[in-house]
C-alpha positions as CSV (number, residue, x, y, z in Angstrom):
1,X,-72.2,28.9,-49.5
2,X,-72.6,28.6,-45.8
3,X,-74.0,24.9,-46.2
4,X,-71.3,24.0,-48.6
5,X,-68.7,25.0,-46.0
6,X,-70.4,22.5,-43.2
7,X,-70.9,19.9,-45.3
8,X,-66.7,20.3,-46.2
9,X,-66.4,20.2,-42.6
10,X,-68.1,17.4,-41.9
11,X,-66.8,15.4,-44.2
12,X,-62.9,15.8,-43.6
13,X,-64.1,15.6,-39.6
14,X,-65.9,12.1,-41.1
15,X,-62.4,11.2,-42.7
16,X,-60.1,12.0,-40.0
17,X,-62.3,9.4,-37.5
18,X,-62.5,6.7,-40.0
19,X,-58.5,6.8,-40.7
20,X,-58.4,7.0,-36.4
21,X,-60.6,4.3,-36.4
22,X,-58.4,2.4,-38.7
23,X,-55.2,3.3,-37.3
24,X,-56.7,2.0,-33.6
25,X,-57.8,-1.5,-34.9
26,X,-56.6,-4.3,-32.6
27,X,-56.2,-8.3,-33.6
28,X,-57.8,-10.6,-31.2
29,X,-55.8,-13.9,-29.9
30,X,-57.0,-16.7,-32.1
31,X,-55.4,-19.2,-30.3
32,X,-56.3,-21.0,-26.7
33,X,-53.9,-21.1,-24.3
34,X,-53.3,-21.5,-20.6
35,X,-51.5,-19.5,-18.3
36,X,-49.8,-22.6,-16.5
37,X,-48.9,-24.3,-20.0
38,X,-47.6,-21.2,-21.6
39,X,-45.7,-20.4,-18.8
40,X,-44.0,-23.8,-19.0
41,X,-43.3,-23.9,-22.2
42,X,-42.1,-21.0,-21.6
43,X,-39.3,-21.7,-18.5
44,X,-38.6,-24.5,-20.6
45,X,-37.4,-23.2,-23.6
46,X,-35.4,-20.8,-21.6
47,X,-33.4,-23.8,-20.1
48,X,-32.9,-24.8,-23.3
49,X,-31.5,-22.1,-24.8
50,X,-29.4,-21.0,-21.5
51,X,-28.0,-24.8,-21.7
52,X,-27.8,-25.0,-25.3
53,X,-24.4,-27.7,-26.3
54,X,-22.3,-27.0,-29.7
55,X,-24.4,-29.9,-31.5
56,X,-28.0,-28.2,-31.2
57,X,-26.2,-24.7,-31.9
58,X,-24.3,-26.2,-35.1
59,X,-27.7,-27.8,-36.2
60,X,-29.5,-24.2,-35.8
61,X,-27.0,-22.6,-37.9
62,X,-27.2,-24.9,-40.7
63,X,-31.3,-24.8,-40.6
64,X,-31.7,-21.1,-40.0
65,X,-31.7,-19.9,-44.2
66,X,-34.9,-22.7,-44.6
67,X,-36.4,-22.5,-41.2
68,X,-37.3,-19.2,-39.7
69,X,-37.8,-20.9,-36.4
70,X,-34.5,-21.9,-36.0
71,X,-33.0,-18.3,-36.9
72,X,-35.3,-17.3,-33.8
73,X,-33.7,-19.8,-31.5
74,X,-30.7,-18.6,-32.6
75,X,-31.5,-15.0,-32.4
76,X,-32.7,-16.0,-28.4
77,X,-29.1,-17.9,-28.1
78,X,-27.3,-15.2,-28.5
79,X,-29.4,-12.7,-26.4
80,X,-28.6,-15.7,-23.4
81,X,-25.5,-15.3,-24.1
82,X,-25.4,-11.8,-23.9
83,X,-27.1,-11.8,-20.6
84,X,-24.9,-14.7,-19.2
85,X,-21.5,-12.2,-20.3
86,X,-23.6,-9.2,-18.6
87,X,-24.7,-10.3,-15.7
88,X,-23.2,-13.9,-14.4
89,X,-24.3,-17.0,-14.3
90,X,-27.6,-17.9,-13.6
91,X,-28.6,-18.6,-10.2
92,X,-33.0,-19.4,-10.4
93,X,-35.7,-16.9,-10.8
94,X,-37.4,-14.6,-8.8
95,X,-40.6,-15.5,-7.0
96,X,-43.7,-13.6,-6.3
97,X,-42.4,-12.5,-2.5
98,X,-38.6,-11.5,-4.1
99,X,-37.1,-14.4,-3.2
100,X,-35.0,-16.5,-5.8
101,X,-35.5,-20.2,-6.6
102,X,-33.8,-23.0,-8.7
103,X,-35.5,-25.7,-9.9
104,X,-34.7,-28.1,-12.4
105,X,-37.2,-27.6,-15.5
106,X,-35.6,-30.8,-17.1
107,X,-36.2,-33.1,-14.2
108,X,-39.7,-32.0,-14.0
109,X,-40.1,-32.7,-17.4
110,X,-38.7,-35.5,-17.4
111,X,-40.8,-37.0,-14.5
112,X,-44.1,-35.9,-16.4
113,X,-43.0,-37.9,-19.3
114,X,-41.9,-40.8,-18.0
115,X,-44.5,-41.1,-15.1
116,X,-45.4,-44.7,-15.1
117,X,-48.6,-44.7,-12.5
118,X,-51.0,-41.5,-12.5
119,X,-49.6,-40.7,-9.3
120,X,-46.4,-40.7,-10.5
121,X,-47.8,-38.0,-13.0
122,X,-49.5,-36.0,-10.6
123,X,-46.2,-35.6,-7.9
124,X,-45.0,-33.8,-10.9
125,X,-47.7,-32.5,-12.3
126,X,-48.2,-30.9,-8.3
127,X,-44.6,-30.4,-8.6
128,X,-44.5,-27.8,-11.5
129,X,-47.6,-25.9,-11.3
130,X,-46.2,-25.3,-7.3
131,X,-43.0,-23.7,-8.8
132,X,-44.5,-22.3,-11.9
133,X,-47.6,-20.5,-9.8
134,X,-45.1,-18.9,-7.3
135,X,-43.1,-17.2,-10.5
136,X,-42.9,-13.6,-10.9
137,X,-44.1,-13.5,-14.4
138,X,-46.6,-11.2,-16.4
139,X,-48.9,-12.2,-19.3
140,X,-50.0,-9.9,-22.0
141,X,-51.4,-9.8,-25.0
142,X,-51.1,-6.8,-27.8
143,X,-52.6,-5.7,-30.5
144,X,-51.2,-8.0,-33.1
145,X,-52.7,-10.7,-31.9
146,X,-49.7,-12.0,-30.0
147,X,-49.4,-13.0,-26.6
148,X,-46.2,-12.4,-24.6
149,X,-44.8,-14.1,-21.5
150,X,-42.2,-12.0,-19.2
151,X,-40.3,-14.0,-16.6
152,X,-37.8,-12.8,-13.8
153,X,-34.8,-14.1,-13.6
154,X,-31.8,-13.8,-11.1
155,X,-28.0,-14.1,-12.3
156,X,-25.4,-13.4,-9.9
157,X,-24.9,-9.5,-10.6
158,X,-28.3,-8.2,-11.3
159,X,-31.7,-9.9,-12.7
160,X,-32.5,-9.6,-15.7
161,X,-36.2,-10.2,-17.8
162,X,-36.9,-12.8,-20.4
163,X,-39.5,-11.6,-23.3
164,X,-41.3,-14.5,-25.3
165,X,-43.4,-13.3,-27.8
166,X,-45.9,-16.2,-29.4
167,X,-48.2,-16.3,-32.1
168,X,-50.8,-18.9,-33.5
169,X,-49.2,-22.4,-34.8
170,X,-50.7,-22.7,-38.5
171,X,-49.1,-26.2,-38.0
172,X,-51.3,-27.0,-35.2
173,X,-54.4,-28.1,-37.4
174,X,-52.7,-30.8,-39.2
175,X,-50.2,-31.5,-37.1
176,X,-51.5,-34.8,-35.6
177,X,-52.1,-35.7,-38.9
178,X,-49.0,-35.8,-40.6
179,X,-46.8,-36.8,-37.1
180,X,-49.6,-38.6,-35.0
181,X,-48.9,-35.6,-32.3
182,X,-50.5,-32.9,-31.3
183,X,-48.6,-29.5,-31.5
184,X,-49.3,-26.5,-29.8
185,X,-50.6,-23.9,-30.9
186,X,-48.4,-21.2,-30.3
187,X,-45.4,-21.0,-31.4
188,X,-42.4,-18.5,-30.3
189,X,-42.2,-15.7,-31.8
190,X,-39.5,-13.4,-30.4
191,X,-36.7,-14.0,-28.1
192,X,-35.6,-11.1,-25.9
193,X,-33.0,-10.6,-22.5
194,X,-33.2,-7.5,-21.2
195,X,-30.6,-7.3,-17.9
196,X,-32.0,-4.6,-15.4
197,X,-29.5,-2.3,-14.7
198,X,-29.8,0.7,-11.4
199,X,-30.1,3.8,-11.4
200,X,-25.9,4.2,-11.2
201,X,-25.1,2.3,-13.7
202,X,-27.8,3.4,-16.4
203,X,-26.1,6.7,-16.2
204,X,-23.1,5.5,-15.8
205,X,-23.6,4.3,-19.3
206,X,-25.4,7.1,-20.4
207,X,-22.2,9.5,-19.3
208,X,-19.7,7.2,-20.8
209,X,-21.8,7.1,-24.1
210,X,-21.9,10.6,-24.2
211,X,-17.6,10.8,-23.7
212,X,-17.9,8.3,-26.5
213,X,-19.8,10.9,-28.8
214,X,-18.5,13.7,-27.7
215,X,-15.0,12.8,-28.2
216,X,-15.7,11.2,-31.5
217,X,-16.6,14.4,-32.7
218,X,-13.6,16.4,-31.8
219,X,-11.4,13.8,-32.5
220,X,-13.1,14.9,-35.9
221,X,-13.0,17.9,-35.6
222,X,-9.2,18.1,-34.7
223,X,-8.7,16.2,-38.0
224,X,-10.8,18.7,-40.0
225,X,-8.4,21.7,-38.4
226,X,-5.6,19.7,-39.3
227,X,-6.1,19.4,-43.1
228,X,-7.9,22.7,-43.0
229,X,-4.5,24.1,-41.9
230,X,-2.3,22.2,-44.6
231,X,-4.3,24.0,-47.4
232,X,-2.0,26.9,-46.9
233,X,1.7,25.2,-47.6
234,X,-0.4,23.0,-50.4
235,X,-1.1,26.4,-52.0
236,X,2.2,27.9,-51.4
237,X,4.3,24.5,-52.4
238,X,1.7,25.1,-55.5
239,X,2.6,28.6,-56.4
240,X,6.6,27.8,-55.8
241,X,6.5,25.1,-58.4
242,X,4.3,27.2,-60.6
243,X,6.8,30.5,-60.5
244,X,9.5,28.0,-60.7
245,X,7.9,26.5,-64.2
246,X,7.8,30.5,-65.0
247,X,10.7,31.2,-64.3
248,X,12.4,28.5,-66.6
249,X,10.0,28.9,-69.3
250,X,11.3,32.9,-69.4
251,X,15.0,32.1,-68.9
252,X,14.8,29.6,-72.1
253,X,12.9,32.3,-74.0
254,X,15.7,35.1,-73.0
255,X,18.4,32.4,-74.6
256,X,16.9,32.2,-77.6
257,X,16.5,36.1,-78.1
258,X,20.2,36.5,-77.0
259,X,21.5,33.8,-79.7
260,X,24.0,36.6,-82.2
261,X,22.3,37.4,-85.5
262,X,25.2,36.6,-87.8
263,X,24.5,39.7,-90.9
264,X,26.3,38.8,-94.2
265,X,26.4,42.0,-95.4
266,X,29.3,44.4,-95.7
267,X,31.2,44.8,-92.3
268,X,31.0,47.5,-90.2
269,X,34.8,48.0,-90.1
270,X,34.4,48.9,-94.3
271,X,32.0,51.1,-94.3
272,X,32.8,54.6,-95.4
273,X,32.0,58.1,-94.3
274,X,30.3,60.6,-96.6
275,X,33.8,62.9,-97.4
276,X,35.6,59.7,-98.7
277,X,32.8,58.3,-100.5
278,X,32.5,62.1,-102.1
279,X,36.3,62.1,-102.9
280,X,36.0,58.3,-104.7
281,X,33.3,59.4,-107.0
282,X,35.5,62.6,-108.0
283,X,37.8,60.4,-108.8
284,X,36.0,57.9,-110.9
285,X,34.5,60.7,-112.8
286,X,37.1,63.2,-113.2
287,X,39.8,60.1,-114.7
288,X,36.3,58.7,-117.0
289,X,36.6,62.8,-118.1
290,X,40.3,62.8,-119.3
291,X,40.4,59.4,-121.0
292,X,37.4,60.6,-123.5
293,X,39.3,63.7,-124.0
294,X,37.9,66.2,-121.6
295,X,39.9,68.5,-119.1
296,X,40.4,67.5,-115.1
297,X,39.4,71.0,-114.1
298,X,35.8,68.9,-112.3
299,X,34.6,70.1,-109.1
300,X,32.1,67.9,-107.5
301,X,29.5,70.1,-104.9
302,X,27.3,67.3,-103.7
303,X,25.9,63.9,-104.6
304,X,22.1,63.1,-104.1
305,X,20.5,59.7,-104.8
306,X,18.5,60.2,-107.9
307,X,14.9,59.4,-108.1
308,X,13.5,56.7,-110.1
């Protein structure tokens, strides 16, 4: 009995480490990247977005049902926009030693692209991996397999963080093939602005968010009261009309039992008492007597109602 208990024990200790085990699992990168090239791409698709005209924001509305990238532009758009409303406009990001720097991403671009002489391209090249390596930026990577870039930037009221999530291009293999261009291979993922807000005004938000709730709920409350409190004149407007309806339905019933009863029987007024009625039938019999020859001397003691 003893050994079946262990090996019970064992077991569900067996289980418990394999569901751990499973539950812990972690996906490796399976794409190649750089820190320099994924920190450009991403700066540049952050000027993009924070310099996005109507015609590019039209054209991601009208792709974003068939193209899932373009609903995560879009999704980045409006957390830019968000941050622009929240914090200012922007002024640069923040550099290793706190200072804050502008450059122009596009003109850097721009100059590695149209570089006519290697010089040319390596003034630029020099150019952008001197601003890009002085960045205040963090790499990660977690445990879906994703890597994601974090940038500092500065707007005029506070900085705020940009959050780029990327994961593996499928489109990268055949890319060249179908275009004659090479795509990445990473593609953005996720999109995020998170503003960095003090001390102050984190619970300044937390204290008006809680005068929010709080008075959302008595503001309820003093509702409930409210028709709580009405039940009683609903209930005695109710019994009112009900009495009311009772009241009628008695008074009609009291007219109809008042209504005369009309008898067509012999009035009142002719009706006669015992002594005359007595005196009558004397009468009658003592006159029937004399006609068939009999004498008048008839005294009559008392009548009774004969039984049949």
């Amino acid at each position: 009995m003893k050994m079946k208990k262990y090996v019970l024990l064992f077991s569900m200790i067996a289980v418990l480490g394999a569901l751990t085990a499973c539950s812990s699992a972690t996906q490796e990168v399976s794409f190649k990247y750089s820190d320099s090239d994924i920190v450009y791409s991403t700066v540049y698709q952050a000027y993009q977005l924070n310099n996005i005209d109507d015609a590019y924001r039209a054209y991601l509305e009208d792709q974003k049902e068939e193209n899932p990238m373009a609903e995560t532009l879009l999704t980045g758009v409006s957390n830019f926009d968000s941050a622009k409303d929240d914090c200012g406009d922007f002024i640069g990001y923040v550099m290793q030693d706190g200072s804050t720097k502008e450059f122009d991403i596009s003109q850097i671009s721009n100059a590695l692209s149209n570089a006519q002489t290697q010089e040319e391209y390596d003034n630029a090249q020099n150019e952008l991996n001197s601003s890009l390596g002085n960045l205040d930026y963090v790499i990660e990577e977690d445990n879906n397999g994703n890597v994601i870039v974090n940038i500092k930037a500065a707007y005029e009221k506070r900085t705020a963080n940009y959050s780029f999530v990327y994961e593996e291009n499928p489109e990268a293999a055949y890319s060249y093939a179908l275009t004659g261009q090479n795509a990445t291979a990473y593609k953005v993922k996720e999109i995020t602005v998170t503003p960095d807000y003090s001390t102050k005004e984190i619970m300044g938000k937390a204290g008006a968010n809680t005068l929010m709730g709080m008075g959302t709920v008595f503001i309820v409350l003093i509702f409930i009261s409210i028709i709580i409190g009405q039940f009683e004149k609903v209930g005695n407007l109710a019994t009112k009309i009900a009495n009311a309806k009772a009241n009628k339905d008695d008074n009609s019933d009291n007219a109809k039992e008042a209504q005369p009863v009309v008898v067509n029987n012999v009035s009142s007024t002719n009706v006669m008492n015992d002594g005359e009625l007595v005196a009558v039938i004397t009468a009658a019999v003592v006159a029937a007597n004399v006609a068939s020859g009999g004498s008048d001397n008839l005294i009559v003691r008392s009548i009774r109602k004969a039984r049949r």
